[in-house]
C-alpha positions as CSV (number, residue, x, y, z in Angstrom):
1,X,-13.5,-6.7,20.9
2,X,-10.2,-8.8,21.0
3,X,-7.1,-7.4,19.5
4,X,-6.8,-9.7,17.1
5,X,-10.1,-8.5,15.6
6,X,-8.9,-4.9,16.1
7,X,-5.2,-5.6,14.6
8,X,-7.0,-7.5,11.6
9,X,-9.6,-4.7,10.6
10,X,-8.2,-2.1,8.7
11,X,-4.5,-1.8,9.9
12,X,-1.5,-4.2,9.1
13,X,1.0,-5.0,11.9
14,X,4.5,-4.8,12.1
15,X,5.0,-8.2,11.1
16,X,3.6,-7.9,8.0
17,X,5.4,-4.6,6.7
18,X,8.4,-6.5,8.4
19,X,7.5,-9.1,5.3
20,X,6.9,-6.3,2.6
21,X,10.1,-4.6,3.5
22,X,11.9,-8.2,3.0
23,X,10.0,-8.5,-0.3
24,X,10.5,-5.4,-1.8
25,X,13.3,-3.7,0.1
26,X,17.1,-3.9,-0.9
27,X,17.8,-5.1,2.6
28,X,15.8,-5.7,5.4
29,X,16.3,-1.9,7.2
30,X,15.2,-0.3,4.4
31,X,11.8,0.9,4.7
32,X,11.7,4.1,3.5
33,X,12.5,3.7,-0.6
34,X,9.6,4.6,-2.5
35,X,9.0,0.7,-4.0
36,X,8.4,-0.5,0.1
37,X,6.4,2.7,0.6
38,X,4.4,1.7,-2.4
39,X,4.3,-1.7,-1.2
40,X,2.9,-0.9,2.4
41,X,0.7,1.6,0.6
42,X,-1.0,-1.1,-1.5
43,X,-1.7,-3.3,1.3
44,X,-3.3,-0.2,4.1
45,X,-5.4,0.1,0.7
46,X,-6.6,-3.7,0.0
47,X,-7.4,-3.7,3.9
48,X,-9.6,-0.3,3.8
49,X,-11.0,-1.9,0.5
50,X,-12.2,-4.5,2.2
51,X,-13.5,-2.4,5.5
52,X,-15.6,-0.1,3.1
53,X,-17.3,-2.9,1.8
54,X,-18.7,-3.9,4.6
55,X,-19.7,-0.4,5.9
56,X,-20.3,1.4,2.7
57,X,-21.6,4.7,4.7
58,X,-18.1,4.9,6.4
59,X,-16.7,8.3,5.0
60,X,-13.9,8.9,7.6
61,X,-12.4,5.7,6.1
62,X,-13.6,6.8,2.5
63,X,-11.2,10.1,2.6
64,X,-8.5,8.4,4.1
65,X,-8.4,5.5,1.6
66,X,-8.2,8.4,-1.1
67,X,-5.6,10.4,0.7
68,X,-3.5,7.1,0.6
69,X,-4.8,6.3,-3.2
70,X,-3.1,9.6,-3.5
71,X,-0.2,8.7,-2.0
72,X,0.9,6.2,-3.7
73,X,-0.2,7.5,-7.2
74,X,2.8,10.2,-6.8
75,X,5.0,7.8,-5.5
76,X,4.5,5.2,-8.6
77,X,4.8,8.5,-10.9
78,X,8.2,9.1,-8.9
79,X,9.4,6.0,-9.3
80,X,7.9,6.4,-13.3
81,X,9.8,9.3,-14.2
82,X,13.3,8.0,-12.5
83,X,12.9,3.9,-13.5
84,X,10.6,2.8,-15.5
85,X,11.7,-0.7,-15.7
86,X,11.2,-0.7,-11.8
87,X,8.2,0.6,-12.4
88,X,6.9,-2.2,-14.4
89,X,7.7,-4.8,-11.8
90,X,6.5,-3.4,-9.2
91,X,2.8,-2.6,-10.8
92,X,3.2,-6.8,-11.9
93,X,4.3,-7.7,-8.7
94,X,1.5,-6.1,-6.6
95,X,-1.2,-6.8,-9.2
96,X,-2.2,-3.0,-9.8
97,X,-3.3,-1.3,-13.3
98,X,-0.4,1.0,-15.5
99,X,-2.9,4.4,-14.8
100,X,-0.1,6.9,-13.6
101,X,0.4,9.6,-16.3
């Protein structure tokens, strides 16, 4: 296989979380605030979303997509508890449902 097909099956590159950290990040070094993590997060699980879909039997991938499901589930109740105005943009912005308790 090529490494384009490789780079474009269930990882994102470093061009794209380059893009995410401009997006969501106060300034372009700052990739470790829980709205980027939450950000990179979101898009390693739309790209695994998409993998498991095709190979439906795949449950290495399964347990790792819910590990990262996880993830950012206490990171969105982090950023809950502390900002919840935050909170609310960030769940618009990246399209994802209000289920964090």
């Amino acid at each position: 296989m090529t490494q384009e097909r490789w780079s474009s099956m269930a990882t994102i590159t470093t061009q794209q979380i380059a893009d995410i950290i401009k997006e969501f990040g106060k300034s372009e070094k700052d990739s470790g605030s829980a709205r980027v993590q939450v950000a990179i997060l979101s898009t390693r699980i739309k790209n695994l979303t998409e993998h498991m879909k095709s190979h439906p039997k795949d449950f290495h991938t399964r347990r790792g997509l819910l590990m990262l499901v996880g993830q950012r589930r206490r990171l969105l109740s982090y950023i809950k508890r502390n900002d919840i105005t935050e909170y609310r943009d960030l769940i618009a912005r990246l399209g994802i449902r209000d289920n964090v308790q």
